[in-house]
C-alpha positions as CSV (number, residue, x, y, z in Angstrom):
1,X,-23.3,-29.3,130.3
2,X,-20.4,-30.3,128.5
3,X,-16.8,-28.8,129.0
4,X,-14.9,-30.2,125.8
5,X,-15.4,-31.8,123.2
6,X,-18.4,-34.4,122.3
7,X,-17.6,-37.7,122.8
8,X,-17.5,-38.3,118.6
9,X,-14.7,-35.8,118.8
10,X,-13.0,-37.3,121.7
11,X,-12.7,-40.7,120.1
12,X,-11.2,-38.9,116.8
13,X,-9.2,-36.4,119.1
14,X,-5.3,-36.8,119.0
15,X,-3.1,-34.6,121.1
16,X,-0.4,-32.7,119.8
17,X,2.2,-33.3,122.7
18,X,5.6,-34.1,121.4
19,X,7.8,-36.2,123.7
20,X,11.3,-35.1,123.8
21,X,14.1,-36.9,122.5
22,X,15.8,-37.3,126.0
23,X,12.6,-38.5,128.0
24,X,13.8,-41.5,128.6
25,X,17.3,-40.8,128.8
26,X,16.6,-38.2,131.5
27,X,14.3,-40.6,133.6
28,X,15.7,-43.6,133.3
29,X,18.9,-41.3,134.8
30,X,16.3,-39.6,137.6
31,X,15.4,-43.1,138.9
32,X,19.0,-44.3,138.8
33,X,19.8,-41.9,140.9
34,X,17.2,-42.3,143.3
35,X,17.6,-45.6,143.6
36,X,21.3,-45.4,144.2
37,X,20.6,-44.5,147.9
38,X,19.3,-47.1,150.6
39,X,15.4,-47.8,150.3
40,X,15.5,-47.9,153.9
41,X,11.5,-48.8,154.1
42,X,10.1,-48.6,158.1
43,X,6.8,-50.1,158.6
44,X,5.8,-49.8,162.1
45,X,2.3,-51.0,163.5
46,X,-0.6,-48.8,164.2
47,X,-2.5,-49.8,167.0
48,X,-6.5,-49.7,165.5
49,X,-9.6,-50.7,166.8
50,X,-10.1,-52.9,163.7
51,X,-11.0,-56.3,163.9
52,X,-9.9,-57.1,160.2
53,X,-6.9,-55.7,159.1
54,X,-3.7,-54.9,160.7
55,X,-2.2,-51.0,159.5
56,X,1.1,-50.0,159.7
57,X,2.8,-46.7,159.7
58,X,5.4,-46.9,156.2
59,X,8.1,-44.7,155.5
60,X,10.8,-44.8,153.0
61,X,13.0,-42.6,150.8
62,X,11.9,-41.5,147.9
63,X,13.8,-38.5,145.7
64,X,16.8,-36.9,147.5
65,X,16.8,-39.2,150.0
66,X,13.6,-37.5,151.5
67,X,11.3,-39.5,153.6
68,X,7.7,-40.5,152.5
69,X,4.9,-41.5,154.3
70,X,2.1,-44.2,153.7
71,X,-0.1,-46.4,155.0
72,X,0.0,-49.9,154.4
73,X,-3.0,-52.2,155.3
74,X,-3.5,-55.8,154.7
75,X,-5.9,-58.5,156.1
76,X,-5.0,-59.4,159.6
77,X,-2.0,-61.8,159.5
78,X,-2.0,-61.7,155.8
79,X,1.7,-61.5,153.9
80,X,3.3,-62.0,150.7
81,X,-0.1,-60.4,149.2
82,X,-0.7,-58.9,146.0
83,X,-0.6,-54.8,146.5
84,X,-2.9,-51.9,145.2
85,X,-0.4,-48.6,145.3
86,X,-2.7,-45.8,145.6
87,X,-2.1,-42.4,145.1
88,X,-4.3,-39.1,146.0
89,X,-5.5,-36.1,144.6
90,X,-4.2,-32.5,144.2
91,X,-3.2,-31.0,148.0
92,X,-5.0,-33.7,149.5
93,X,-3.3,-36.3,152.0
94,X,-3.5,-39.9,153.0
95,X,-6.0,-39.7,155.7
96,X,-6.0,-41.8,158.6
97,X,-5.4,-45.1,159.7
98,X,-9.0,-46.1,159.0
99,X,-9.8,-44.1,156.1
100,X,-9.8,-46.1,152.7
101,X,-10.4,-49.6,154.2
102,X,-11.9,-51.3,150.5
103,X,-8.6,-52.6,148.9
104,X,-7.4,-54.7,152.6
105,X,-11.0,-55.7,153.2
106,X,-10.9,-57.4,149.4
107,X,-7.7,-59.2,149.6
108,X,-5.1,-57.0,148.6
109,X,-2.0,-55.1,150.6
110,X,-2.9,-51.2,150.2
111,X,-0.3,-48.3,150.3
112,X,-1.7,-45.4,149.8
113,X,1.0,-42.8,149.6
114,X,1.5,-39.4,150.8
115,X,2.5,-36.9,148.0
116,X,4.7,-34.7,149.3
117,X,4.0,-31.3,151.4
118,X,0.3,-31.9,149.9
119,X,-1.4,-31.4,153.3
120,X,-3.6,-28.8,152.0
121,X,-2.4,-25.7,150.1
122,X,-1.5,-24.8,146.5
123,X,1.0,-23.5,144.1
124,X,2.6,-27.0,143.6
125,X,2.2,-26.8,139.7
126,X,4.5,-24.0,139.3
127,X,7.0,-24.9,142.1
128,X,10.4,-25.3,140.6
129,X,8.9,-25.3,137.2
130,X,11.9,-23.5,135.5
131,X,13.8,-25.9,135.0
132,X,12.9,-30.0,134.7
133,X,15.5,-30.8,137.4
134,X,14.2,-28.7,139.5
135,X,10.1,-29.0,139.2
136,X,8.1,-30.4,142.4
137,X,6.8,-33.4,140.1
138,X,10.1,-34.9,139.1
139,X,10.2,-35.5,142.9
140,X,6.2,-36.5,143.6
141,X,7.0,-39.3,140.2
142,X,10.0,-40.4,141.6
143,X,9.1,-40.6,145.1
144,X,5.8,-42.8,143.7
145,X,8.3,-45.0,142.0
146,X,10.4,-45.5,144.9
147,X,7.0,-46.4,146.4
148,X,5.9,-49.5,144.6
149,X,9.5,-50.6,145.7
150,X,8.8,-50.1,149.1
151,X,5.7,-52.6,148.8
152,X,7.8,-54.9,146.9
153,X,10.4,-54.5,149.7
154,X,7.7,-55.7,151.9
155,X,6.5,-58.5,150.3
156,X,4.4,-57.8,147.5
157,X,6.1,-58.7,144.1
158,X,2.6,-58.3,142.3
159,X,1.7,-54.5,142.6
160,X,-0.9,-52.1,140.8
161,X,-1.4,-48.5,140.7
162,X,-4.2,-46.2,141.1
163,X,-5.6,-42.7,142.0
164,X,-7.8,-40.1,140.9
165,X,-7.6,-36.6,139.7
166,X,-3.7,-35.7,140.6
167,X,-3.6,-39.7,141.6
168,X,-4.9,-40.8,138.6
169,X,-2.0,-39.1,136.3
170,X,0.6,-40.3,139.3
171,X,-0.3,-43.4,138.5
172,X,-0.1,-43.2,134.7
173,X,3.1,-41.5,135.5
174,X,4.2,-44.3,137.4
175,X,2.8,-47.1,134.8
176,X,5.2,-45.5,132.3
177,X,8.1,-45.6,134.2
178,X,7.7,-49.2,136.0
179,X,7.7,-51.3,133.0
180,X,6.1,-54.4,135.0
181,X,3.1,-53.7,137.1
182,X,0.3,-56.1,136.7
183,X,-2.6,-53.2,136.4
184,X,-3.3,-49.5,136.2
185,X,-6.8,-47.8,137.1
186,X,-6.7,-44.0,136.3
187,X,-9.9,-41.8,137.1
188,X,-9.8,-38.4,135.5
189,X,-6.2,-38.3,135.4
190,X,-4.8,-34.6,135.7
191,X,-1.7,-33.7,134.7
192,X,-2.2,-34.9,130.7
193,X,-1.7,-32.9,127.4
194,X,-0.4,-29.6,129.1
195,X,-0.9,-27.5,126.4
196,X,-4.5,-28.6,125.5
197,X,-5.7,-28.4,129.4
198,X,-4.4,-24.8,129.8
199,X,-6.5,-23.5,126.2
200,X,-9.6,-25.1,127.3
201,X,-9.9,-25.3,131.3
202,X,-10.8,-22.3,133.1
203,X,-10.1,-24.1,136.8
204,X,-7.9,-24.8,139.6
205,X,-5.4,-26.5,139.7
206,X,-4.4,-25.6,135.7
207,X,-5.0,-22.2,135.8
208,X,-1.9,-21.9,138.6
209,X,-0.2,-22.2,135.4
210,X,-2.0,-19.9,133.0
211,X,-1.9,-17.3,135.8
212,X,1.9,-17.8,136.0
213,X,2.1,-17.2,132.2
214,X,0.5,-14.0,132.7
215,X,1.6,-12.4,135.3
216,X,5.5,-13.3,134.5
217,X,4.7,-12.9,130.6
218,X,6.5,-15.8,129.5
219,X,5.3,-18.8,128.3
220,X,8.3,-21.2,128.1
221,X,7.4,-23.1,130.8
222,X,5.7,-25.9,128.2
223,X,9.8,-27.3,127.7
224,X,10.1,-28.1,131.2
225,X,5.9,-29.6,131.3
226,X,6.9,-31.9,127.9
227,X,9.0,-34.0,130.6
228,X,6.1,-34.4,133.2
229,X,3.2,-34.9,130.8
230,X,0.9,-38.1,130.6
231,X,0.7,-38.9,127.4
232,X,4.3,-39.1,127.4
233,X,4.1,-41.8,130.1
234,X,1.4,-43.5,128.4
235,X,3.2,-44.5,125.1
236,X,5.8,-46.0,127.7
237,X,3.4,-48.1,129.6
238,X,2.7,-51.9,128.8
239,X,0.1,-52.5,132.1
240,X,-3.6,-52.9,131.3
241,X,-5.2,-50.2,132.0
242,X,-8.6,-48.6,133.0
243,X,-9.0,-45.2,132.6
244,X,-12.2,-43.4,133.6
245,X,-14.1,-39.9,132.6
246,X,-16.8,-37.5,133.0
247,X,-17.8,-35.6,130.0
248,X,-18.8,-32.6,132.1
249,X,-15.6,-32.6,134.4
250,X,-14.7,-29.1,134.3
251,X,-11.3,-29.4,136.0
252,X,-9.6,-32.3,134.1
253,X,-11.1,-31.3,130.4
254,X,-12.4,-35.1,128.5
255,X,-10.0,-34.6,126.0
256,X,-6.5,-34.5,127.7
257,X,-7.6,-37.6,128.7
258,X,-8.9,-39.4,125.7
259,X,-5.1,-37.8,124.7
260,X,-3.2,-40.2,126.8
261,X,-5.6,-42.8,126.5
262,X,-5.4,-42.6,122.4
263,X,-1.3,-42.9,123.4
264,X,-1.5,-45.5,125.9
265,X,0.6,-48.5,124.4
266,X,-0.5,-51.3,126.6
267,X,-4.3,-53.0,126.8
268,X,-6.8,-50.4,127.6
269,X,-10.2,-49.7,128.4
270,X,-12.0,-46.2,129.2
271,X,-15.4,-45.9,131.0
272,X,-17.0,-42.5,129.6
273,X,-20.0,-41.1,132.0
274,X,-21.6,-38.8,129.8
275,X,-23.6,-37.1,132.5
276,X,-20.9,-36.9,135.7
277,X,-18.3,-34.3,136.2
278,X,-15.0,-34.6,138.0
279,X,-16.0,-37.4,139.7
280,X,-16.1,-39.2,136.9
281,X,-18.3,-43.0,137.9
282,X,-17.5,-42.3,141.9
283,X,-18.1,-46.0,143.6
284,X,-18.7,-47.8,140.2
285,X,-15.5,-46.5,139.1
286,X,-13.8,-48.4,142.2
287,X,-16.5,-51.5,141.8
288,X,-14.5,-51.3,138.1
289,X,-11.3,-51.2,139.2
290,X,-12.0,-53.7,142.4
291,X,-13.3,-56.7,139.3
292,X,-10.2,-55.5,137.0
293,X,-7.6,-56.0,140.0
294,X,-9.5,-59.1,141.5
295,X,-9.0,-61.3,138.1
296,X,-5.3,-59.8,137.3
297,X,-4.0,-60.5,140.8
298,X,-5.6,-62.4,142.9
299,X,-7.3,-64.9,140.4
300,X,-4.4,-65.5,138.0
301,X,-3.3,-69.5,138.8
């Protein structure tokens, strides 16, 4: 069944986020900072029993300094590749060394990142959320930043970004504040249209927040959420994009993110499946993304 909106409404559907009028200011000063201090990116080989494609062990620091994990894989004896940054979803992980083999096995490098203190658990939408110095996703967007530096630092000057769910709006996150990434593929981003998502969606991970609004009876957490929301990134971002949704997702609702698609300022695209849920097209998504990357990166003369 549907969850939102019907897809006539979704195309006319414009979100009533208002960006405020020190977003920029406040993180173009949040990646300043984090870029003041030493990359310092370690990428130490894994020994696999693949044939293929050589892993390595990656960390670097992202906000504060902190260290962040990854793994980086690339064809065996490959450098100097175009990379594919890829980001995960809500309290996942990066899996293992041998997990998540596609983007290597098609030609590209491949970091896929490790958000931090997201192996397993919950409450991260509320963490630090009284203020917008202190919330956990200032840190997860800059440390995600700091991580398409690291693949540059290692070779890659040509890098795109994707993810799904939580990774998906990382990634439009990231596309707004990197103003020169080559392409963006976002599958039912999270994290878009704040306000919208907690009226409508009746699921984990946004109700952490509506239950926080109710049992503290205060509801001006939406201030510190203006500075973390995707369709603010969106009108920033110049990368093509694909974005990707299932009209019967119950956790992302279709219409936060037709609201940062409507905003997106760059060339975009968005694959609708009217019958899928959450996982929006699954593998035809990624056969979508694979073509998009393929012809931006590796086929551009």
């Amino acid at each position: 069944m549907l969850t939102d909106l019907d897809l006539d409404s979704l195309w006319e559907y414009r979100s009533s986020y208002i960006r405020p009028d020190d977003f920029d200011s406040f993180w173009d000063a949040t990646l300043a900072e984090a870029r003041s201090l030493e990359l310092k990116v370690e990428a130490v080989p894994v020994d696999t029993p693949l044939q293929t494609l050589d892993v390595y062990d990656v960390t670097f620091s992202g906000f504060g300094g902190d260290r962040i994990r990854a793994w980086l894989r690339t064809p065996r004896g490959a450098s100097g590749l175009p990379a594919v940054v890829q980001y995960h979803g809500y309290g996942s992980n990066r899996g293992t060394a041998v997990e998540n083999l596609t983007w290597a096995s098609s030609g590209f490098a491949h970091l896929q990142v490790e958000v931090r203190d997201q192996r397993g658990g919950a409450g991260f939408m509320t963490r630090g959320i009284a203020d917008r110095d202190t919330y956990f996703y200032r840190r997860v967007f800059t440390d995600c930043v700091r991580a398409v530096d690291a693949v540059r630092e290692l070779g890659s000057p040509q890098v795109a970004v994707i993810g799904n769910s939580q990774g998906g709006g990382v990634a439009l996150a990231v596309a707004g504040l990197v103003p020169d990434l080559a392409a963006v593929h976002t599958q039912a981003p999270f994290l878009c249209d704040f306000r919208r998502a907690l009226n409508v969606c009746g699921r984990l991970p946004y109700t952490e927040l509506t239950t926080y609004i109710a049992e503290n009876r205060r509801s001006d957490i939406f201030p510190t959420l203006s500075y973390f929301d995707g369709v603010g990134f969106a009108a920033r971002a110049v990368a093509p994009a694909w974005f990707s949704i299932g009209l019967m997702d119950d956790i992302v609702p279709p219409s936060t993110v037709f609201g940062a698609y409507h905003a997106y300022a760059g060339p975009r695209q968005i694959q609708v499946w009217e019958h899928s849920a959450h996982e929006a097209g699954g593998s035809d998504d990624l056969d979508i993304a694979l073509d998009a990357f393929r012809s931006r990166l590796l086929e551009m003369p």
